[in-house]
N, C-alpha and C positions, 0 to 999 in steps of 0.2 A: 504494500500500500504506500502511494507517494501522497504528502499533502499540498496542494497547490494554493498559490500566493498571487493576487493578482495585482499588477503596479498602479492599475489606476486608482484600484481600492487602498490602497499604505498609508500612512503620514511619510512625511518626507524621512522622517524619523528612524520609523522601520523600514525604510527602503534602504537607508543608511547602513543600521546593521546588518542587514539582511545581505545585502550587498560586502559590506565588509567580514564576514563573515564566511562565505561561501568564494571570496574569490581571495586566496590566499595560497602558501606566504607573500605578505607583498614584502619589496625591500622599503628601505628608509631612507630618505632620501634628506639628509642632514645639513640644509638650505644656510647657509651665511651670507646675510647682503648687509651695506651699509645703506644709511639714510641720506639724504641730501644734504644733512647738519651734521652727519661726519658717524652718527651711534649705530656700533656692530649689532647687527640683531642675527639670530640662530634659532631655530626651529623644526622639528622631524617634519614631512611628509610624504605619507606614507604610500599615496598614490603616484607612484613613483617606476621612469623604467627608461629604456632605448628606444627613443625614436628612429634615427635614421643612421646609417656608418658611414654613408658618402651622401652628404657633407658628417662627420659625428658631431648627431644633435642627441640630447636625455630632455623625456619629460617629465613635470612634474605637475601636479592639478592643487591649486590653494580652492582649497572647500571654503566659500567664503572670502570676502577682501580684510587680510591681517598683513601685519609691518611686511614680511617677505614679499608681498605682491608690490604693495604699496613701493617697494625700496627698490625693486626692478624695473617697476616703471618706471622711476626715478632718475636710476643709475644704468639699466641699462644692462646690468650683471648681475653675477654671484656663482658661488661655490657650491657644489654638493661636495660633500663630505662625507664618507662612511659613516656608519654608524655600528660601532664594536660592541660584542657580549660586555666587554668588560668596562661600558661606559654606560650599561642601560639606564642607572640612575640619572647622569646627568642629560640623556636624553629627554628620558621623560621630566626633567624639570624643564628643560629648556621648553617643551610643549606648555607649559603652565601660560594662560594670559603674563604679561607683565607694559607696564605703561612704554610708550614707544622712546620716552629720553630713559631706560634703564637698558645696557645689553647683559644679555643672555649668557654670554661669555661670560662674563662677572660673578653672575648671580650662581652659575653653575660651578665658575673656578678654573675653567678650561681657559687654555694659553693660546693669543694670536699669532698664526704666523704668516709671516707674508707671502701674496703670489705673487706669480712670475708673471701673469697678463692681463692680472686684471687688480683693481685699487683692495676691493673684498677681500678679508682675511681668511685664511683657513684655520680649520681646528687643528696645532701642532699634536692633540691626542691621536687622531682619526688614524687610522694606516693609507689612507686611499681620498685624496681629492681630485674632483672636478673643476677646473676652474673656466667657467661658461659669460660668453656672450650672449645677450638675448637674441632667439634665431625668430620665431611670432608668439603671438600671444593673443590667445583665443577665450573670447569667453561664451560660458555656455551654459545657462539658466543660472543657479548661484553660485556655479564655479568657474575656475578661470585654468584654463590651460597654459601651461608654460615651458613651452619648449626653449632650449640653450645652446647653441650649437660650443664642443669643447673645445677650446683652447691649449688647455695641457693639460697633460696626467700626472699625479706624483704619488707613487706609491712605496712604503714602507719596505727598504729593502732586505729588511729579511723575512718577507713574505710572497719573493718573489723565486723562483725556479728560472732561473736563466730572467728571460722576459716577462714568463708566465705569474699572473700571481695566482697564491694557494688558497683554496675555500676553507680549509680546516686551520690556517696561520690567521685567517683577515677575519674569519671569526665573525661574520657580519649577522646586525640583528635583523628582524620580520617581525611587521605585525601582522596581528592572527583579529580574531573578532572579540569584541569588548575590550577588556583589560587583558586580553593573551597576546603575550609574545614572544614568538622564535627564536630560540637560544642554543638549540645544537644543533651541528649540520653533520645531516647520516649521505656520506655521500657514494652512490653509484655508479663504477663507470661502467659505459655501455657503449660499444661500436655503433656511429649514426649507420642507419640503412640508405645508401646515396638513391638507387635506383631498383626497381620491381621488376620482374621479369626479364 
């Protein structure tokens, strides 16, 4: 027996969890932009993933207009940042409301460090930053899409194999539905199948 959900019948609410819930693990997608008055802000979101490799662009969706949208439009950039098992606390603090003259950085305890192409700090905690130009930005009922086309990579070199970086080193968290989130990674490898017949 399946139980069926219909969307036009939801509150926005439960379409939210409902949604966040059943489409999962998402990754984290650990957003750092500045403001026009100079204040680092940082915040997870978790609607998060790869848009394109030619040109390499990542997206990321702000549920809502909060300082990260606001400071892109802005400035025109920002960082994603890993987001590690072994920072999940100061992640989920940095998710907490906080007024837009306080950053996040501070409040969490986490250290700036600077990029190479853009003025936006990265988190020196993180193993893995993006440091992104704005590529479009789409809005779409109460969300906004935010594509970044990458500018450089910099990843934590001892969690890299040659070029390659390692999923069981970088340790990255996921959110799950409600208050759940991904914290081991059981990983399989498996030969892709290129072609059928």
């Amino acid at each position: 027996m399946k139980t069926d959900f219909h969307s036009g019948e939801m509150s926005r609410r439960d379409m939210y969890r409902m949604l966040t819930a059943v489409v999962v693990p998402r990754p984290v997608a650990w957003v750092s932009t500045t403001s026009a008055s100079g204040v680092d802000n940082l915040a997870p979101h978790s609607f998060f993933t790869v848009a394109s490799v030619d040109p390499p662009v990542v997206q990321f969706t702000s549920v809502g207009v909060k300082d990260s949208l606001r400071n892109i439009k802005s400035t025109e950039e920002f960082v994603v940042n890993m987001a590690p098992k072994n920072l999940i606390g100061a992640v989920n603090l940095t998710g907490a409301s906080c007024p837009p003259e306080v950053s996040e950085f501070d409040v969490a305890g986490l250290t700036r460090e600077a990029s190479m192409t853009v003025a936006t700090p990265r988190v020196a905690e993180s193993p893995v930053s993006l440091e992104c130009a704005l590529h479009d930005l789409i809005p779409m009922g109460n969300c906004h899409l935010v594509f970044g086309k990458v500018m450089h990579t910099v990843v934590e070199t001892s969690m890299l194999e040659g070029s390659h970086p390692l999923m069981n080193k970088m340790a990255p968290l996921s959110r799950l539905g409600l208050d759940e989130w991904g914290t081991s990674v059981d990983i399989q490898e498996l030969k892709r199948i290129r072609t059928l017949g």
